[in-house]
N, C-alpha and C positions, 0 to 999 in steps of 0.2 A: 709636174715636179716643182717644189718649191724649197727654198731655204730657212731654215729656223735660226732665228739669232737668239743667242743667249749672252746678256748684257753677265759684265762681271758677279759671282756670286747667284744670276737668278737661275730659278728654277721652272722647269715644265712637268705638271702632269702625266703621267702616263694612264688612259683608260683604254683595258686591255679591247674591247669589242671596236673601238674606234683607229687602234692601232696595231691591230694584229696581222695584216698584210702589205703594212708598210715597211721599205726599207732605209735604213739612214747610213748616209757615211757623214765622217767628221772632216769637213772643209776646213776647217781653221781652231786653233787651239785647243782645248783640252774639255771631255766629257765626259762628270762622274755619274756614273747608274745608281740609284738610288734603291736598296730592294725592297720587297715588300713588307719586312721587319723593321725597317730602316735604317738600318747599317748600312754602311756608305760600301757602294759593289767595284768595282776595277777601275779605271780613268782610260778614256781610251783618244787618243791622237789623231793629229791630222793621219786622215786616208783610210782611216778605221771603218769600215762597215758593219752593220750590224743589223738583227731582228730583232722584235719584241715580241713576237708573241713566242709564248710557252716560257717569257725567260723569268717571268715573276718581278719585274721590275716597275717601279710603281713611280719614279719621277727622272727627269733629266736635269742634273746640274751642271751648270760652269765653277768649275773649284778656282779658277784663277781670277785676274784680275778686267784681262780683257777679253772684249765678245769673242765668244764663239759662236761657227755655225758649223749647221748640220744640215744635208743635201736630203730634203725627204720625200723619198720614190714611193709614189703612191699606184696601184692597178687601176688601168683604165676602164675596166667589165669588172663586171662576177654580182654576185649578190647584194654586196653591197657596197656601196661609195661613200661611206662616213671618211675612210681611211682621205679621200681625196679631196674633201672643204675641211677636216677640222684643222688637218695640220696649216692650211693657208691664215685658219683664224686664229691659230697659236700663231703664229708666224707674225702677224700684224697683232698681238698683244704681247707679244715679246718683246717687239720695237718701240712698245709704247709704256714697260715694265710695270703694265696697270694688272688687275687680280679680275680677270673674267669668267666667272661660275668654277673658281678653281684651278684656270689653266695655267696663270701665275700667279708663282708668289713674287713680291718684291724682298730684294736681298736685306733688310731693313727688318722685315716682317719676321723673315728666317732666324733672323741673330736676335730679333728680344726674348724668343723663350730661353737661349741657351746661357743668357749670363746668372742666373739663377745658379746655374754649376760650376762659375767661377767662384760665387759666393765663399763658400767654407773653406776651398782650396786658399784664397787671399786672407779669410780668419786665422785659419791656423799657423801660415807661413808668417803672418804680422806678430804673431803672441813667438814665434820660435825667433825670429829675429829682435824681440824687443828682451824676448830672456839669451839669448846668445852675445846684444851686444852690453847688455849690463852686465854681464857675467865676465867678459871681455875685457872691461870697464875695470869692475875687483880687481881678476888679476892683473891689470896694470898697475893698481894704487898699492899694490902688494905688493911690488919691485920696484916703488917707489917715485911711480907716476904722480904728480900733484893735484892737473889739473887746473893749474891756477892758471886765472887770465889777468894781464896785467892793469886792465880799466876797470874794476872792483877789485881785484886782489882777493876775492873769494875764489874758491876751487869748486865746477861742478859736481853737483852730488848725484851718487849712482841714480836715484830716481829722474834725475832729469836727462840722462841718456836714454832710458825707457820710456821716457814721454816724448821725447823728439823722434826716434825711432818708430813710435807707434804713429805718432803725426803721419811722418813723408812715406810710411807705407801704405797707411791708408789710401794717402793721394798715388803710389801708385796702383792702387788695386783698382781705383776709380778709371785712374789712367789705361787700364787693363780691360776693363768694361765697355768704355768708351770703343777701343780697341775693335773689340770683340762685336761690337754691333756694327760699325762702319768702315771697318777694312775690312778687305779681299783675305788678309795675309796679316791676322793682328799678332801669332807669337812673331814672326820677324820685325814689325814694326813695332812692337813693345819694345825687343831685346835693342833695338839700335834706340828707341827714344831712354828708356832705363840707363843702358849705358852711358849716353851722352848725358846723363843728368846727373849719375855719379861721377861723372868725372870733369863736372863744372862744379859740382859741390866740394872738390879736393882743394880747391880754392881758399876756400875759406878759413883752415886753420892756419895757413899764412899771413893771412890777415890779422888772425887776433894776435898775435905780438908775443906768443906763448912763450917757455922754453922750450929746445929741440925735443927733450923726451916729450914734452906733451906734446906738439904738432907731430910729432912721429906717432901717437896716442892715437892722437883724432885722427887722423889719416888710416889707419888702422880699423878705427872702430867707424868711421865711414862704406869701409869695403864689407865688414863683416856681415849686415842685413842686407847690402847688395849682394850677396854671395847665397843669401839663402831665399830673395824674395825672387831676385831675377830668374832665377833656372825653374822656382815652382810655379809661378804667374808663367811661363813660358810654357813650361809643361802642359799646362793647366788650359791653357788657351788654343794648345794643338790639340789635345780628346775635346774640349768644349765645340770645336770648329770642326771635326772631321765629324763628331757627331751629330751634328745640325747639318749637316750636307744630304 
């Protein structure tokens, strides 16, 4: 009987002829079944027991952040004894999160093919946030927003909200990527890091020295690309993650 650790994020192997009379229960935190299509199959908890064979499951993940283990009951007779050294040599390359003829991946390895599928979802939310908040922009100078800042005495032009817009979403889509290969949990840690950044950037229309409608402007047209980039990079990072699992 041995223990299987699985470090946050890594994944195990399943080959069925090596583990078809072995049984696992889940000793400590949370394990996703991986199925043979690769759609991500039940999560199953501490005390959980289970079989592999006949289930079509084809890898063991840890969807959290911290190891998990899995108690792996192996037979001590019958025909065959793979079931009783592989799982020991998963075992000790699990602990060592290195990729031995396939038995692991590293959670690193897992997350680079999937930011490819953030890609388009962060194109298109950038282009819809940089036409929402210049449009946002119009109708403010329509009701008589100026836009004037009192250290040039020039008023910004609509084009130059759609450039600053398109700027800080790019950086966060980057932010999003980043995310998504090296946390356990990248839409919660985007939404708290996004957050916090819109609302250190609420700052700064105080600063330029504006009148009230325009710092009531900018303040406005701060939230509105937050409002459209945050929920879709977030969206977008929980199908990209539950699909790489």
């Amino acid at each position: 009987m041995r223990t299987l650790a699985l470090r946050g994020g890594g994944r195990v192997a399943v080959v069925a002829a090596e583990w078809r009379d072995v049984f696992l229960v889940v000793t400590r935190g949370r394990v996703q079944l991986e199925l043979r299509d690769g759609e991500p199959g039940p999560v199953l908890k501490r005390d959980a027991g289970f079989w592999l064979r006949g289930t079509g499951v084809r890898a063991l993940r840890n969807p959290g952040r911290r190891t998990a283990r899995v108690r792996v009951v192996a037979p001590r007779s019958g025909p065959s004894h793979a079931g009783q050294h592989i799982p020991n040599i998963l075992w000790r390359n699990a602990m060592n999160s290195m990729n031995d003829a396939g038995a692991v991946t590293s959670p690193a390895s897992g997350r680079t093919s999937r930011t490819g599928r953030l890609a388009p979802s962060g194109f298109v939310a950038t282009l819809a946030a940089m036409a929402a908040t210049t449009l946002a922009a119009a109708l403010a100078q329509a009701v008589g927003v100026d836009f004037e800042l009192p250290d040039d005495g020039e008023s910004i032009p609509l084009p130059g909200f759609a450039v600053v817009t398109g700027f800080f979403s790019v950086v966060g889509c980057v932010i999003a990527v980043a995310l998504l290969r090296w946390s356990a949990r990248p839409a919660e840690r985007f939404v708290w890091t996004a957050v916090s950044l819109t609302a250190i950037s609420l700052v700064a229309p105080f600063l330029s020295g504006a009148n009230a409608a325009t710092i009531v402007a900018l303040l406005g047209l701060h939230l509105v690309p937050a409002a459209v980039m945050i929920p879709t990079l977030a969206r977008s990072l929980r199908t990209s993650a539950d699909r790489g699992r």
